[in-house]
N, C-alpha and C positions, 0 to 999 in steps of 0.2 A: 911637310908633315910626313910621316913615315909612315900612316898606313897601310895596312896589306890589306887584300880584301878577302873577303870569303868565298869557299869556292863556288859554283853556281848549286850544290846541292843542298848547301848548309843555307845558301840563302834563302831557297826553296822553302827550306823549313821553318827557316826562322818566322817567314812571310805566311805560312799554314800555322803555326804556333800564334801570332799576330791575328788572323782571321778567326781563330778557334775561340781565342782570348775575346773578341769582338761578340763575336755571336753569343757566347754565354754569358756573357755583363749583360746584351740586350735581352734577353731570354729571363734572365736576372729582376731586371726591373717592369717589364710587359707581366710576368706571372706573379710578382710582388704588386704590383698594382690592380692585377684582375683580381687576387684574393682578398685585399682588404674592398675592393667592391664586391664582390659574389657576398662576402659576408651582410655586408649594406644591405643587397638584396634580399636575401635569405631573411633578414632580421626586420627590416620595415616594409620595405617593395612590395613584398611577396605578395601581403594580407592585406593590401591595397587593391589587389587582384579580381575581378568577379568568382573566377575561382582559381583558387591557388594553386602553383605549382608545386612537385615534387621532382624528386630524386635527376631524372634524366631532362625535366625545364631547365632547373640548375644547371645543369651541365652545359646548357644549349646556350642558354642566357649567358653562361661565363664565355661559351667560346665566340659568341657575335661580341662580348665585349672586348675579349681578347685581341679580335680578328679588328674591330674595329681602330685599337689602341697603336696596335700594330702597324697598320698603314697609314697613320697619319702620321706616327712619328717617323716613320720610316721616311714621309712626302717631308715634315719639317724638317727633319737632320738630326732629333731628339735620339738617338740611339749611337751616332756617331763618337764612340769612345776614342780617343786619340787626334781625333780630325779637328775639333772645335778646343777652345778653349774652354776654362769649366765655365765661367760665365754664360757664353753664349747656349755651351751644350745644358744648362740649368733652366736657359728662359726658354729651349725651344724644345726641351721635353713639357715643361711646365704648362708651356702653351699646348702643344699636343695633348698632353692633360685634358686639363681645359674644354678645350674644344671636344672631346672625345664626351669629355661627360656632361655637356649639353647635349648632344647628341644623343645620349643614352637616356637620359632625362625625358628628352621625345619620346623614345623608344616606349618609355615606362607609357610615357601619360598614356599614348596611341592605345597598348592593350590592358592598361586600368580603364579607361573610358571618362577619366576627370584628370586633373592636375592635384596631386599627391604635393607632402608639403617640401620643398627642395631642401630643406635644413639637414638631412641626413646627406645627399648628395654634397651641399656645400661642406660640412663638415669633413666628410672623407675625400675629398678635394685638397684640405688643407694638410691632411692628415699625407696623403701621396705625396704632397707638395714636400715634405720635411722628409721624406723616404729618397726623394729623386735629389734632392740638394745631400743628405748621404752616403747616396750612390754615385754621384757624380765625382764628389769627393775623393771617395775611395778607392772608384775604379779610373778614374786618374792618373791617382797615387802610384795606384801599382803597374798601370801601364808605362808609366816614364822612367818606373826603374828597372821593367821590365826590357821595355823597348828605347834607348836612347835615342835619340834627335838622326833621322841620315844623314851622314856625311857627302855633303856636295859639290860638287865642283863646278864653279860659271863659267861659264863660255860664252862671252859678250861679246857685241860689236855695235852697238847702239849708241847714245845720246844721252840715254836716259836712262843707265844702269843701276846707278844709285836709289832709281825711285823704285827699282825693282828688289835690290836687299834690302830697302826699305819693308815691302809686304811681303819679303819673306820673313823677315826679322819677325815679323807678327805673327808668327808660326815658328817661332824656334822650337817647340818643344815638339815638331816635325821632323826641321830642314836646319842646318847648319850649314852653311855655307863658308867651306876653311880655305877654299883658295880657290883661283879666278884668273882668266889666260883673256886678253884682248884675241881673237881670231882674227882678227886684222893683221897682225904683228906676228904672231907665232906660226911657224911652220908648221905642218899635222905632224912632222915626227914628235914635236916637242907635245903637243897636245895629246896626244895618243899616250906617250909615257905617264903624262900626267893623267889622265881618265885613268889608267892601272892603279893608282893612289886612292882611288875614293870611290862610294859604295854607287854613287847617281850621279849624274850631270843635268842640269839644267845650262841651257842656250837659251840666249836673251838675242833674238834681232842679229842672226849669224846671217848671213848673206846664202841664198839657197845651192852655190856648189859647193860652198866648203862645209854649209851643216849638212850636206850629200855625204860628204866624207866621215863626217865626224860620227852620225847617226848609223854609218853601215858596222861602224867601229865600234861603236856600242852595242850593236845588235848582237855582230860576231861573239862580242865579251861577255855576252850576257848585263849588261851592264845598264840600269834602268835611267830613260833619258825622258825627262821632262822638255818641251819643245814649247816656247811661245809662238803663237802659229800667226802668218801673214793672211791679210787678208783674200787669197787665192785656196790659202789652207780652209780657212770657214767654210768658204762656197762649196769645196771641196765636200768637204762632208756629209752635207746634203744631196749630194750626187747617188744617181738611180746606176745600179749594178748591173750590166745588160752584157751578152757572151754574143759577138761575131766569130760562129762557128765555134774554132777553138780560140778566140782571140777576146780576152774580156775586156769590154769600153767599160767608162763613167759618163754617164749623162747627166748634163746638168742645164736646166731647162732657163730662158730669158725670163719668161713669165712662171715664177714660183707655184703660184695657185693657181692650179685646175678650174674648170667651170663650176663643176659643184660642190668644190672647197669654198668657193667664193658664195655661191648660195646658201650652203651652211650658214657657214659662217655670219653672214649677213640677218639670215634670219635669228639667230642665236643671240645678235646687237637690239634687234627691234625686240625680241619678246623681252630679253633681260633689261633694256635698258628701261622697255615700261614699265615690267615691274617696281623696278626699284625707285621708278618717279612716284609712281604713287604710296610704294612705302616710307619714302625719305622725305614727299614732299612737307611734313611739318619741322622734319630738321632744316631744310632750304629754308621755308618761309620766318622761322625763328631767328636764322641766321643774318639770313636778308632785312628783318626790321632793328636784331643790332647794330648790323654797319650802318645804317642808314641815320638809326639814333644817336651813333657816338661822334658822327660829326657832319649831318647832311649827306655827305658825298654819295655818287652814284654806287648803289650796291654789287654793280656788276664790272668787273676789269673785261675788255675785250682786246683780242691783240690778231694781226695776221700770220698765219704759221702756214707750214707749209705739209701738204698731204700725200695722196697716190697720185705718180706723176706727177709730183711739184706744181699740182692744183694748190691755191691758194685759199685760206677759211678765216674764217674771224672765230679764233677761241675764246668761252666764254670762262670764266672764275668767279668765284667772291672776290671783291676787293680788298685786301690784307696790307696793303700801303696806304699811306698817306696819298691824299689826291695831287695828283700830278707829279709823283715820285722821281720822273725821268723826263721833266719839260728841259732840261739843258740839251736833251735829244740824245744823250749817252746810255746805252745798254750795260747795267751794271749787275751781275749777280748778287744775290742775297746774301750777306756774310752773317756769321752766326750772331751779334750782335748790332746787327744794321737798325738804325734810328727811325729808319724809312718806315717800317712795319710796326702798326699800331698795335697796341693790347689785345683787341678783339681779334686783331690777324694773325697774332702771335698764338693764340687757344686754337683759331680754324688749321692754323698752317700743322701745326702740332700732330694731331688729328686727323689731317688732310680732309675736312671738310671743304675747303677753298677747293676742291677739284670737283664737287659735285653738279656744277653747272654742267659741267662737259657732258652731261648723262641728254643730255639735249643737241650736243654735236654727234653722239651718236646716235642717237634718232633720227638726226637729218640727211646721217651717210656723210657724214665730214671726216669722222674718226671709225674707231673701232675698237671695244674693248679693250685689246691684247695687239700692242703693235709698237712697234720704234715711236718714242716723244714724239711731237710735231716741234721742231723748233721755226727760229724766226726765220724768214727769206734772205736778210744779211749775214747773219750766222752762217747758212749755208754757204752760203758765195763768197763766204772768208775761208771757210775751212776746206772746198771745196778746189781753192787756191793752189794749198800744200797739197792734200788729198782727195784727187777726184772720184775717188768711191764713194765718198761722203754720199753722194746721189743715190749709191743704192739703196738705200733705205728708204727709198720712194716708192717701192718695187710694190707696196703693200700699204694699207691706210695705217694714218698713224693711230697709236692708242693710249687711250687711259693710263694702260700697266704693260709692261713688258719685260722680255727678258735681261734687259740693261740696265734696267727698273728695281728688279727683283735682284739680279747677283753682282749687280756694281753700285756702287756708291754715289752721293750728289754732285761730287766733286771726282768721279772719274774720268779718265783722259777721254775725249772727243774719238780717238781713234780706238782703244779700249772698247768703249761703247757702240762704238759702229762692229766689231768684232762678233762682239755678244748677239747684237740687232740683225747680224748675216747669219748667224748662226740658226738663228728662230724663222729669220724669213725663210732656208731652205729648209728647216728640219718641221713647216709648219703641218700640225693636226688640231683638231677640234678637242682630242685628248689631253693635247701639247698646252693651248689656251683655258679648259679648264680648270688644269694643273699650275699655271700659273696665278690663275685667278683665286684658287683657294691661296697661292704659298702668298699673295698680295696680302690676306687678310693677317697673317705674322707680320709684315714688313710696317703693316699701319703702326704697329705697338713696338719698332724698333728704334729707337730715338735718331739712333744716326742717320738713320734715312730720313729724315724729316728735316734735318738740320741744315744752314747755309754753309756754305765752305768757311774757312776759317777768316779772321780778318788779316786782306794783304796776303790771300793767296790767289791762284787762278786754275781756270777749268779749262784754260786754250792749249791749244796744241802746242808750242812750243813756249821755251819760259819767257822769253822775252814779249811774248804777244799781250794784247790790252786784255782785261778780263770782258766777259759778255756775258750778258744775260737777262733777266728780266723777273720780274713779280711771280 
């Protein structure tokens, strides 16, 4: 490809032109949405009020809604023009929505002193909803012809390259990826010619002297270098910035959590997890008498997994398979069509009500909210085979939800996932855990995260391995 590229000033611009463009689509639809609500308000809310506001209420009201609109899509990714595809960018402004105007809902009843009738809110709900699907549209439209695809260039040396233009491809209206150099095979002179051809590089699994090289060579050229990071990179990142004299260290600590990180935290498990025992327990008990009805079997799955310092716990589920689903003794993942999972499991699984037992593991300090999956003890000590890091993810109780949870998939690589899981364990805060915990509440209503891997595919580390897994 005979690319030339731009000099580093036009690129400059082009990337402020790209930023400018960003900010005023979102500016765009947060102040389109706050006006046809301020109207809502103005027109029914108001005179709900004990007494009404005027002039500068309006104004204050608009901007807590504003402000509120604001940060939640900002936490969903609902504002992200160019980043997402329109689909996704449609369901997680929508959601944002959503959520935004439940919340305002409260707001109202709180200083009316009753619950006012929602039919005006859900109505202007839908009314947004048809605004953001032609906003998203739109400003799409004009960002892809505005800004075409980067031009990229691979720098492999992995295994498993293909799986990676794979989920680039799922971003082509990003990333284009027009040519690609084994790092193994190629000299840096030949490489380095070729990075002058094209706008970005992405490195896939370059062995750390020669992405030394290649990276200093990008830096010089100004030339923007995406980097899949090893697992020494994640830890890395969490490291505490500390100056011997003139000499600046990275610290990065064995035991991640603090003393009274770990007592936060803890306490943040027992209050939330009562709560929600006693708000959910009539969806449990409902749950619980339909497995029980639809064919005897015990209501509850228990399984040994493993936790902080590969302590051992018996986690609890709703039962979502047939009884005795895996008496051959073989751990098989759920594929998206598995026979194994009855009706009733198929609605809970859906939903992820099948995880609400665990609200009891963590009340008893087995788990914890927000933390790397607990998998099984064999899982571990197969994966842990190829990959001895696999262990650290012990470093911390396991949880409910997490950040592997939340930004990877059902069927993500074991090593992928351990990535994600170091990254949270060293970047952890109480901030960090609530912030996942709200973005959980999107994830429940994403279909794919819910879904089994495909059938006759696998979640093991390498392609030849058996599949693993469980209920």
């Amino acid at each position: 490809m005979n690319y030339e590229p731009e000099d580093t000033h036009s690129r400059r611009r082009a990337e402020s032109i790209k930023r400018a463009y960003g900010f005023f689509m979102a500016l765009l639809i947060v102040l389109a949405e706050t006006g046809i609500m301020t109207f809502v308000w103005i027109a029914f809310y108001n005179h709900e009020l004990p007494k009404a506001y005027y002039f500068w209420g309006h104004i204050f009201i608009s901007a807590v809604y504003m402000l509120i609109l604001f940060l939640i899509s900002v936490m969903y990714g609902g504002l992200k023009i160019g980043s997402y595809r329109m689909l996704e960018l449609t369901f997680s402004q929508i959601f944002s929505t959503v959520v935004t105007n439940v919340l305002f809902y409260l707001i109202i009843c709180m200083i009316a002193y009753h619950f006012p009738t929602p039919l005006p809110i859900i109505g202007v709900t839908l009314l947004q909803c048809f605004c953001i699907c032609a906003w998203v549209f739109l400003a799409t439209m004009v960002y892809r012809r505005l800004f075409p695809p980067r031009d990229i260039l691979l720098i492999y040396s992995g295994e498993h390259k293909d799986r990676f233009v794979e989920k680039v491809r799922t971003r082509r209206h990003q990333f284009s990826i027009n040519a690609s150099v084994d790092a193994k095979n190629a000299p840096n002179e030949d490489i380095f010619r070729e990075i002058d051809r094209h706008e970005a590089v992405m490195m896939w699994d370059v062995p750390a002297e020669k992405r030394n090289s290649i990276f200093k060579y990008c830096y010089e050229s100004c030339v923007e270098i995406y980097i899949m990071p090893r697992i020494m990179d994640m830890i890395l990142l969490g490291s505490q910035t500390l100056h011997l004299f003139d000499t600046p260290l990275l610290l990065t600590k064995s035991f991640p959590l603090e003393p009274e990180q770990r007592f936060l935290k803890r306490l943040f498990d027992l209050l939330f997890s009562l709560l929600l025992i006693m708000i959910l327990s009539p969806v449990m008990l409902i749950t619980a008498l339909c497995i029980k009805l639809y064919d005897g079997g015990p209501v509850l799955y228990k399984q040994v997994r493993v936790t902080l310092d590969n302590r051992e716990f018996l986690i609890y589920k709703f039962r979502s398979m047939i009884v005795d689903a895996e008496k051959d003794g073989t751990a098989r993942l759920a594929t998206r069509h598995d026979s194994r999972i009855t009706p009733i499991g198929r609605v809970i699984r859906r939903i992820r009500i099948d995880e609400l037992p665990q609200l009891f593991n963590v009340l008893k300090g087995d788990m914890s909210f927000v933390g790397p999956r607990p998998e099984r003890p064999e899982i571990i000590r197969k994966y842990t085979e190829h990959m001895p890091e696999f262990t650290y993810r012990t470093k911390v109780k396991a949880g409910i939800t997490g950040y592997a949870q939340i930004y990877g998939k059902y069927n993500t690589l074991p090593y992928d996932k351990l990535k994600l899981d170091l990254y949270y364990i060293e970047n952890f805060s109480i901030w960090l855990d609530l912030k996942l915990i709200i973005l959980t509440v999107k994830i429940l209503f994403t279909i794919d995260s819910t879904e089994g891997i495909a059938d006759g595919s696998t979640t093991a580390l390498f392609e030849d391995d058996e599949d693993n897994g469980n209920e």
